[in-house]
N, C-alpha and C positions, 0 to 999 in steps of 0.2 A: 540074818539073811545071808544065802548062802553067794558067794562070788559071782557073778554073770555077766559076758560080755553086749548081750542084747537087751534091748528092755529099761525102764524105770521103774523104780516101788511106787506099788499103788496098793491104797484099801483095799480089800477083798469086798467092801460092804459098799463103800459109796463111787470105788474105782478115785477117786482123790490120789495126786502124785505125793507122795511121804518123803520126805526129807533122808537122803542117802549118805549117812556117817558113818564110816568106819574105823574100828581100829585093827592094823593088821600087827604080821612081824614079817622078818626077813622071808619066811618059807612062803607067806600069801602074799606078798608086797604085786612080783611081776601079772599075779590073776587078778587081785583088786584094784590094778590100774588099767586094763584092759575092760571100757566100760563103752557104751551108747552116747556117753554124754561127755564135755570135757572135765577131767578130773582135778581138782584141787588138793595135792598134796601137803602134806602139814610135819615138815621134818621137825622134834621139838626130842626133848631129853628133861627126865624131871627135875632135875637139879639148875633149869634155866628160868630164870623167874620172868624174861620176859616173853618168854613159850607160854607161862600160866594163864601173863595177859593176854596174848592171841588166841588160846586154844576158845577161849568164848565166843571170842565174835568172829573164829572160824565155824563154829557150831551155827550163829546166828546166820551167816551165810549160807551153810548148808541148807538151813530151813527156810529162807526168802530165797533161793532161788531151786528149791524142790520139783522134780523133774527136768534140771535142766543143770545141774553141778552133781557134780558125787565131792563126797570128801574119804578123803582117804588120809588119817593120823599113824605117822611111827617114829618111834622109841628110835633112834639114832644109835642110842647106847650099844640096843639089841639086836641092830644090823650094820656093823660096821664097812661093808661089803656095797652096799647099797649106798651109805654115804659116803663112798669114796666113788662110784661108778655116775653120783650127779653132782662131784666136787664140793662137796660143801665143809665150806671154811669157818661158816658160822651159821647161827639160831636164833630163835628161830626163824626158816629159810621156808616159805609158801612156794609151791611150783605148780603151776598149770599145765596139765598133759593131757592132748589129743592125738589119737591113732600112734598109742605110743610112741611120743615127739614131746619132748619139753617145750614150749610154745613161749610161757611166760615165765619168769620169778620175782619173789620181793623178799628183800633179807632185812631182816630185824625186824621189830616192833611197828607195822606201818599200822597207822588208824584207819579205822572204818572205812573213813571214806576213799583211803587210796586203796584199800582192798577190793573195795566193792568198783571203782573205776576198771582193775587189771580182768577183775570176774568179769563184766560188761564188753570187754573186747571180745569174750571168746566166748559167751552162750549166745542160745537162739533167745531171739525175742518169748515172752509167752503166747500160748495160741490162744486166738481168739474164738471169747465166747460163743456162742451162737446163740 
């Protein structure tokens, strides 16, 4: 899926909102956090083992809150530029950005359920069915 600042992923077939995961590098970083929806950032480096443990149940939040989070994963290694421009001293380090604005963060290893707290501050409720 290609970068876009408008819009959410949806089926083609059933229009259903798809779960918006990405992984960029330093050259797409500032396009794929310019999004429709607040972005959840995922600073991680593969040689951090407890990046390993977040990087899942940052996935699972991408997909439970589908149309209404983006996730965006990068390699720290491979943008050194980037991780000095939202100071980060350590991993891995979760940030929330809307209208290109860091809003939230959480550094280290948090579980679920303080993730899923920080995400709840800052998406829209789901829209109701009709």
């Amino acid at each position: 899926m290609r970068p876009t600042a408008r819009g959410v992923p949806r089926c083609s077939v059933c229009h259903a909102t798809l779960p918006w995961i990405v992984e960029t590098d330093a050259g797409g970083f500032d396009e794929e956090i310019a999004a429709s929806v607040p972005v959840l950032v995922d600073f991680w480096a593969p040689w951090c083992g407890p990046c390993r443990m977040v990087s899942p149940v940052v996935e699972q939040m991408g997909r439970e809150y589908a149309g209404r989070l983006k996730v965006v994963k990068l390699n720290i290694d491979e943008a050194p530029a980037i991780a000095s421009r939202y100071d980060i001293q350590s991993i891995p380090l979760l940030i929330i950005i809307n209208n290109d604005q860091e809003i939230d963060r959480i550094v280290g290893a948090a579980p679920p359920a303080q993730l899923r707290e920080m995400i709840q501050r800052h998406v829209a409720e789901p829209a109701a069915m009709d």
